[in-house]
C-alpha positions as CSV (number, residue, x, y, z in Angstrom):
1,X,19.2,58.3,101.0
2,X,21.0,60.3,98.5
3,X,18.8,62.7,97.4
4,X,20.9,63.7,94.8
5,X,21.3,61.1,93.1
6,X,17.6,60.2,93.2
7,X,16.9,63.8,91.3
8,X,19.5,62.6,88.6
9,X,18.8,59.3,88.2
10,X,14.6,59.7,88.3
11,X,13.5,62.7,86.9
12,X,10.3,62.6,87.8
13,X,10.6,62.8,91.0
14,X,10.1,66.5,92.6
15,X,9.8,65.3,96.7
16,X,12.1,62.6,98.4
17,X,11.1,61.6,101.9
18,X,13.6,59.3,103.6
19,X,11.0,57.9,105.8
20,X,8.1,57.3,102.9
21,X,10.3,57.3,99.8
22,X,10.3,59.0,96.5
23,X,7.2,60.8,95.0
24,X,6.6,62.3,91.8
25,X,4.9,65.7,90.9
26,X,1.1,64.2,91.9
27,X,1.8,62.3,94.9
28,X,2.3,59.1,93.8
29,X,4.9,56.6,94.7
30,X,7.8,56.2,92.6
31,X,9.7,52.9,93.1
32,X,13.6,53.7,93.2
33,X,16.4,51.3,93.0
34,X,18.5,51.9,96.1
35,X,21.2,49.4,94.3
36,X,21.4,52.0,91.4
37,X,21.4,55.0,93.9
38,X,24.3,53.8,96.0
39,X,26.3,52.9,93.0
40,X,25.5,56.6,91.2
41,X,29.0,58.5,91.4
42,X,28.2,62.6,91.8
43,X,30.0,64.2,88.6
44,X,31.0,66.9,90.5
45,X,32.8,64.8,93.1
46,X,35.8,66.8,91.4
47,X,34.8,70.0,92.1
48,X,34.0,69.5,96.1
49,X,37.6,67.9,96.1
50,X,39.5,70.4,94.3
51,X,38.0,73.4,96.3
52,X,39.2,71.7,99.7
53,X,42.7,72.0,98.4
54,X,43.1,74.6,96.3
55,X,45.5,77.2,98.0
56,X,44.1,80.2,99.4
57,X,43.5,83.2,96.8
58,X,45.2,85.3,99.3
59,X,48.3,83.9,98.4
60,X,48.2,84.8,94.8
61,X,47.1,88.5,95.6
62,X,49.8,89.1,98.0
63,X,52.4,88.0,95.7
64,X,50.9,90.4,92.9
65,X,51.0,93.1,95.6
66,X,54.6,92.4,96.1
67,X,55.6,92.1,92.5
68,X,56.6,88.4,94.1
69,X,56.4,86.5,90.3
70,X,58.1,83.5,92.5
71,X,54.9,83.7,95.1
72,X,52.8,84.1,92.2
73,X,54.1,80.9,89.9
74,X,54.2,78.9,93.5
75,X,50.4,79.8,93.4
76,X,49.6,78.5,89.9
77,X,51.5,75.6,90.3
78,X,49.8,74.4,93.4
79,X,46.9,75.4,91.5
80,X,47.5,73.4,88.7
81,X,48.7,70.3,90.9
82,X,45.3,70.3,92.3
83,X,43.8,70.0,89.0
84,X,45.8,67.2,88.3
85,X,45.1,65.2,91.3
86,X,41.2,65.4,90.8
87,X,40.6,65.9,87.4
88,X,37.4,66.6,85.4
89,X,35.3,63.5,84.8
């Protein structure tokens, strides 16, 4: 199940059990949609995306520590790139 999206989408629910099911703050039972949880899309999908490609920040400092402004701009622009490719929303 995906937890996370059970949290989003159902608010009152504090404890998900995969086995028993979703259950709100005094125990009881709350009946989930499993439709409406498979179709929920994480907002933050971006952000896990965009971290896995980013370039490493190593880059960027060596080129500062060498006064490298072409190693440096390379940086930001694959930066940027990245940005493009998953943006926000």
């Amino acid at each position: 199940m995906n937890h996370k999206a059970i949290f989003k989408l159902y608010p009152q629910v504090v404890t998900v059990d995969d086995g028993a099911g979703a259950f709100d703050a005094q125990g009881n039972k709350v009946e989930i949609d499993l439709a409406t949880i498979n179709a929920w899309v994480d907002p933050d999908t971006y952000k896990y995306q965009r971290v896995a490609e980013y370039p490493k920040i190593t880059d960027y400092i060596d080129g500062v520590v060498k006064g490298d402004q072409v190693q440096i701009d390379k940086y930001i622009a694959d930066c940027l790139a990245v940005k493009a490719k998953y943006p926000k929303g």
